[in-house]
N, C-alpha and C positions, 0 to 999 in steps of 0.2 A: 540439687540442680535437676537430679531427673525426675524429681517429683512437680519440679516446674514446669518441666517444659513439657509433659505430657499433658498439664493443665490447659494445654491450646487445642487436643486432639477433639474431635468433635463441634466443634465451632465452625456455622456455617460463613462460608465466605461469603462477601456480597460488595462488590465496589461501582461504582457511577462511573463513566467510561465518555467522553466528550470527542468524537471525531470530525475532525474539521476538512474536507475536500476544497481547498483552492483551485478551484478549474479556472479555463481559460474566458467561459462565459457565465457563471455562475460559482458563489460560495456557498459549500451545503453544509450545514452542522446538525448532526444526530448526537441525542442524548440516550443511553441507553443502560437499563440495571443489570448490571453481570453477576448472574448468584449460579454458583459454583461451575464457572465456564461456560453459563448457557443464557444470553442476552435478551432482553425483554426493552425495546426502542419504547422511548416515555415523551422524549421530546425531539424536533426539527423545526429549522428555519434556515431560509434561503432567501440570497441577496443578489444581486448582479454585480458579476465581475466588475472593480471597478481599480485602476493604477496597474494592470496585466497586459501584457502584450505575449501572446505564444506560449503561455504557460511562465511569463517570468515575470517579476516584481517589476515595471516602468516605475511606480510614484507608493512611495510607504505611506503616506499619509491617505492616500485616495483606498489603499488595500487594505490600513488598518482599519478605515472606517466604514467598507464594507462587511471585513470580519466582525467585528463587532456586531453590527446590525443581523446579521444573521445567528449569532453566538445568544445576543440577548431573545431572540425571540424565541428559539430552540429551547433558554432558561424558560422564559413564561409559561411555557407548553408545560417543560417540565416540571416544573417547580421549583427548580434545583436552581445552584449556584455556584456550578462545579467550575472554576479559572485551571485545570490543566487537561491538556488538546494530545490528543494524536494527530499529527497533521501530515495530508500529502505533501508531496512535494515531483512537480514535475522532470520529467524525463530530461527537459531542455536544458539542466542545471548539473544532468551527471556526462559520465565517463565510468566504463565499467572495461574489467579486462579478467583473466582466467590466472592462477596460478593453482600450485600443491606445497605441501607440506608433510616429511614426515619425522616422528618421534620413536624413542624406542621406549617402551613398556617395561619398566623393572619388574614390576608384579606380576606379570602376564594376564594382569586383568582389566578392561576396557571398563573404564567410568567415564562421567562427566566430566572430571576434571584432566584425564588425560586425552578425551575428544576436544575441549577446549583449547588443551595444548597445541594439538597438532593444527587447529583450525590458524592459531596464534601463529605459529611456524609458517601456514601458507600468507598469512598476512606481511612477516616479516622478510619473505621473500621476496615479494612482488615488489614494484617500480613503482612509489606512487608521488606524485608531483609536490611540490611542497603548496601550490594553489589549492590544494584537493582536499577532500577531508571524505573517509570511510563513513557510509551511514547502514548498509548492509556488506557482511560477511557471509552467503551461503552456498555450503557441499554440496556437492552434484554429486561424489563419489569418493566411497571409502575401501580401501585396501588393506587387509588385514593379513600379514606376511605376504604368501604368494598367492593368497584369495582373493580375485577382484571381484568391484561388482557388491559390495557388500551392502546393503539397505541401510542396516541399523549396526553400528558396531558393539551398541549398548548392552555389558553382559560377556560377550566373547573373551574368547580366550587368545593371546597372542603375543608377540614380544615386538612386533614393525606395524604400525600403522600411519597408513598416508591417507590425506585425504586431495583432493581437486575443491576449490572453490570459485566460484564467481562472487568476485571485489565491486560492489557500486560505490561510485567516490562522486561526490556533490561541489562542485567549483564553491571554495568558502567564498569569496564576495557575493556571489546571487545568493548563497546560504545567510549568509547575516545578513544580507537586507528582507531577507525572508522572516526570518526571527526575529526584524526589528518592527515590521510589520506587526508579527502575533504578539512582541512584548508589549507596543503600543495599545493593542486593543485591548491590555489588560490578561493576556493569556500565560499561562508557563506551557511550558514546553514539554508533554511527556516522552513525547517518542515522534519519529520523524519515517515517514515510509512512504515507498515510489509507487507513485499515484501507478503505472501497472500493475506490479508487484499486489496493491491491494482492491482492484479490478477482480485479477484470477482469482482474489481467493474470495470474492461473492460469486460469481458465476461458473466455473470450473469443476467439475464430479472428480470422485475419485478414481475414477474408471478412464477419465481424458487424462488426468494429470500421467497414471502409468502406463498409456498407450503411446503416448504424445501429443501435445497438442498447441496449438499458437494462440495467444488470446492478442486481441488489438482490440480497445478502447476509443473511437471514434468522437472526441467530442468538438464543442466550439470549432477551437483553432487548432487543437493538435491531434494526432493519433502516436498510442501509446502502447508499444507491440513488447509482448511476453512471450516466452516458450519456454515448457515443463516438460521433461522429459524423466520417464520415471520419477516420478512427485518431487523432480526437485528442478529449481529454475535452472538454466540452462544458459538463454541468452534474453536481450532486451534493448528496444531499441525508441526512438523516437523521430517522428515525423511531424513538423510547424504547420502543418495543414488540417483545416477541419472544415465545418460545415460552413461554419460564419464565410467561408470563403465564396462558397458557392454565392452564399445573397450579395456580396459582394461582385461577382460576376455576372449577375442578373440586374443588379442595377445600374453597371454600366451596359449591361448588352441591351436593356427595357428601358433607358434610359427614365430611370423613376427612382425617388428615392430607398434612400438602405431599408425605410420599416417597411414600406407596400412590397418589395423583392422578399424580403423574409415572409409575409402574410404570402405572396405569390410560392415560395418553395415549398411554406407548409401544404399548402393549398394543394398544387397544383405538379409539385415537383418531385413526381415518380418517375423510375428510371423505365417501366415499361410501357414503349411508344404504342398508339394505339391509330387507325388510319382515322379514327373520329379529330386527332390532335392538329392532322394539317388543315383540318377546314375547323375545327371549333376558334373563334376569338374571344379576348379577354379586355375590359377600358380597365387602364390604371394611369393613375396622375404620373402625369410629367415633371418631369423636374427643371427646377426653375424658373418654369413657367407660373402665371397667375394663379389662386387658389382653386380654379376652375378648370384649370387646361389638362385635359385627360389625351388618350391618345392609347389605340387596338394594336394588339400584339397575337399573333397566332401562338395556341399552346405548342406548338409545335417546336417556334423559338425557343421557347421554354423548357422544354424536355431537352435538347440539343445542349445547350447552356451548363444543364444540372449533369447529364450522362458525360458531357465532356470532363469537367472538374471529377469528376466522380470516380471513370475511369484512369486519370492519369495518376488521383491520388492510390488507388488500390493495385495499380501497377509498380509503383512506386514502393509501395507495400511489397509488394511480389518480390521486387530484387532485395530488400530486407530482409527476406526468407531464405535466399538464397544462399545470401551472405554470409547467414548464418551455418549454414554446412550441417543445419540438422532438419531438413525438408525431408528427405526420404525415414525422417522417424517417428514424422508427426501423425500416426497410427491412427488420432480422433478431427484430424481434419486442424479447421481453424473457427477460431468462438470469436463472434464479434459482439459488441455493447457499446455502451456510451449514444449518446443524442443523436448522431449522423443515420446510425443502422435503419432508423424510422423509416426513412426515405423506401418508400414501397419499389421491389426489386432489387436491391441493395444483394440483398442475397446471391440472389442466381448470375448475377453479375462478378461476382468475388469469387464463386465457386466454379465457373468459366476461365476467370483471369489467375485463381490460386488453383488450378485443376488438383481439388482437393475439395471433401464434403465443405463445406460452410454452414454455422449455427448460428442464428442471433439469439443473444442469451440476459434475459433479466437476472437482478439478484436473486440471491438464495431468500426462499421464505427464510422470516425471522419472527418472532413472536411480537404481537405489538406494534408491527409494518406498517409504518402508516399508507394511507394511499399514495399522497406524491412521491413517495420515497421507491414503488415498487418498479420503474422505468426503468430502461437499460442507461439511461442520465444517472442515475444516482448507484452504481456499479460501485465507486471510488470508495462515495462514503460509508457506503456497508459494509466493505471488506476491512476499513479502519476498524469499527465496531468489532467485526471479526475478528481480525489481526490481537485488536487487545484481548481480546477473552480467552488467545490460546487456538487461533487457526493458521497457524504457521508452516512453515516447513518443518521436518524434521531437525535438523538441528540450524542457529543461525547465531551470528553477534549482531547485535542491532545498532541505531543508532546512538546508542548512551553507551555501549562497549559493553552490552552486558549480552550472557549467552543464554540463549532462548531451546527451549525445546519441545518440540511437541505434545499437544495435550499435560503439561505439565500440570502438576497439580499439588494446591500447596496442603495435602492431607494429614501429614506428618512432620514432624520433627525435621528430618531430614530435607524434605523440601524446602519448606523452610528459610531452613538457613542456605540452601544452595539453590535457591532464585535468582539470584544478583551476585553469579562470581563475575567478578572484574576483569574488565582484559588489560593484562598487564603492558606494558611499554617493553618491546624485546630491544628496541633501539639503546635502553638503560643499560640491558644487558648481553652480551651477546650469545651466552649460557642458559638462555631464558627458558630453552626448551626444558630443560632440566627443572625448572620452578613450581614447585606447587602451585597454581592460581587460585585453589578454593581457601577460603578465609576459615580459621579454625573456630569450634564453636563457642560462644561468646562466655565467660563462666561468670557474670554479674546479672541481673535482672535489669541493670542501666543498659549491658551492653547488648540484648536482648531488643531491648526497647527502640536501638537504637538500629538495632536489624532490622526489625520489623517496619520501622519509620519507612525505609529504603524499601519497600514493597511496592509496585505499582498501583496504586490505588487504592491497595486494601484498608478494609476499616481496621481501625487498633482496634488489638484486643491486648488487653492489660488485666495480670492476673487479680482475682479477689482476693478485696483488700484482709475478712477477715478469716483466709488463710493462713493456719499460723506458721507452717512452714514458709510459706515467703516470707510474714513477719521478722524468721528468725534469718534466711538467707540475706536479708535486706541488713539487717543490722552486720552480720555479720562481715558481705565485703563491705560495708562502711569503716570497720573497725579495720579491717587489712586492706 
């Protein structure tokens, strides 16, 4: 057996990674080649929102058949014909709350699977509705006896460890009708992650995440607020308000239809007033009126219109910062992205009303970036890309129950097989904390095979056939 299973070391990983961004005005899907943690985008395609209302499924039929059309032309791009998705999933569908967990350490030595333990314990602690379903589990904070504050427990020595996490829980009917959309398009499911959550980790430094810092996502119809504090999330919130709102407001204030208010807010709709704005005019068609019937509007109206929505939503914002009770720790200000930030003055406007630095922050370069991908609009779908290849928090349970951790890497043996420990059901038990959760190593080449299946994405690699020691391991668990 261990002549097997060193047979794998050396073997470059390389898996095709499909991330799918449901927003509230646009579907983005990046295809992208992950060789050894480090992503190279091959394909994108982009659809108009279409069965969404505020970040939530209105019509599965009108959302599957958006996915789709965005899904298949990302394939063309790429060549590929990969059916399973990481996909957002917006803010408007969870509920998140704080609990802790602690275990004691027989060995006095901190591994994976007794940080998994104790992550398990805060879960089984916490209150969670029987409507609800966990899609993220992640630590903000580990205690290791009477050492708080502790980064990584990984390694240490100790016999008490607790941890603090933030539980995000996905209302299951918006969840299935969410899933019933991507199954209709033909997609499986790999992983499922909050449209903020994977925001900060395209735009976010390492240096904001441990200073502190707020990330809000700005798009269509929603805004999607994060805070990391010391690299791990903290709190998160959301707001049903986005841009689409504003052309909504300018079409009944300019009484002209929704497309001319939208071409008017790209145009024309900066937050910083200018004295040329009360005397300059603009003709835009009326509405209702014949195909001809135009009618002048001062930019002035214009700007009024845009800085009003504009303001209320970022104030609105502000007391969501509040709320939170970790404002005085957000040491790197606040990072804004997503479609709305465009709006020229956006900025100094937030950093007035958030009296706190203010960023507006595109994706992280990535290899292979295509050009429409590089907008603070397309923040979601990068950080999915991300997120798959291993940009994570330091430690997390995701949404498949499996425990994640940073920079992981499947270089050995050992990784390996402890990629995919399971989060066990404490509810089964009530002694659970006491449970091993890692699964012991597999001693057949079927059962091997059958690990490795369970890898996210990764290519098989199935040993050579004219090895004669597997020849002879293979006959031999046949015979026992």
């Amino acid at each position: 057996r261990k002549r097997m299973e060193t047979s794998y070391k050396g073997k470059e990983l390389e898996q095709t990674i499909l991330g799918i961004d449901i927003g509230s005005t646009k579907i983005c899907a990046v295809i992208a080649n992950c060789k050894d943690g480090i992503p190279h985008i091959i394909g994108t395609g982009f659809h108009k929102s279409q069965g969404l209302k505020k970040g939530t499924i209105t019509n599965i039929e009108q959302a599957s058949r958006a996915i789709k059309e965005a899904v298949n032309d990302a394939r063309r791009v790429a060549g590929t014909n990969n059916n399973k998705a990481i996909i957002s999933i917006s803010g408007a569908y969870t509920k998140s709350t704080d609990n802790s967990g602690v275990v004691n350490i027989p060995n006095n030595e901190i591994g994976i699977k007794e940080i998994n333990r104790a992550i398990q314990t805060a879960l089984y602690n916490a209150t969670i509705p029987n409507e609800y379903e966990v899609i993220h589990i992640l630590p903000y904070n580990f205690k290791l006896d009477d050492q708080d504050f502790i980064d990584d427990p990984m390694g240490m020595t100790g016999s008490r460890l607790e941890v603090s996490v933030r539980i995000i829980t996905a209302q299951k009917s918006s969840l299935g009708n969410l899933k019933k959309a991507i199954k209709s398009a033909g997609i499986e499911i790999q992983n499922i992650v909050l449209a903020s959550y994977a925001s900060s980790i395209a735009v976010l430094s390492e240096d904001e995440k441990n200073l502190g810092v707020a990330c809000i996502d700005m798009g269509g119809s929603t805004c999607e607020l994060m805070i990391h504090v010391g690299n791990s999330l903290r709190y998160n919130d959301f707001l049903g308000v986005g841009s689409n709102h504003i052309t909504n407001d300018l079409a009944m204030a300019l009484h002209t239809p929704q497309s001319i208010a939208e071409q008017v807010k790209i145009q024309y709709g900066g937050l910083l007033k200018t004295k040329e704005d009360s005397e300059n005019l603009i003709e835009i068609p009326s509405i209702g009126g014949d195909d001809n019937s135009k009618h002048q509007v001062s930019l002035s109206v214009v700007h009024n219109v845009v800085y009003a929505r504009v303001e209320e939503t970022l104030m609105i914002l502000e007391k969501s910062l509040e709320k939170s009770n970790l404002k005085e720790q957000l040491g790197s200000g606040v990072v804004l992205t997503g479609g709305m930030v465009q709006l020229e003055g956006l900025r100094e406007l937030a950093s007035a009303l958030f009296s706190a630095p203010v960023r507006i922050a595109k994706p992280v370069e990535i290899d292979g970036l295509f050009t429409d991908l590089k907008g603070p609009e397309c923040s979601t779908a990068i950080g999915l890309i991300l997120y798959a290849s291993g940009k994570y928090t330091n430690y997390e349970i995701d949404s498949e129950k499996r425990i994640r951790y940073r920079n992981e890497k499947l270089e050995d043996d050992t990784a390996q097989f402890h990629r995919n420990i399971h989060l066990m059901n404490p509810l089964q038990d009530k002694t659970a904390t006491n449970i091993n959760p890692v699964n012991s190593i597999p001693k057949s080449a079927a059962d091997i095979k059958q690990d490795l299946s369970g890898i996210t994405e990764i290519k098989k690699i199935t040993p050579r056939s004219n090895n004669v020691f597997v020849q002879i391991w293979q006959k031999l668990t046949q015979m026992f």
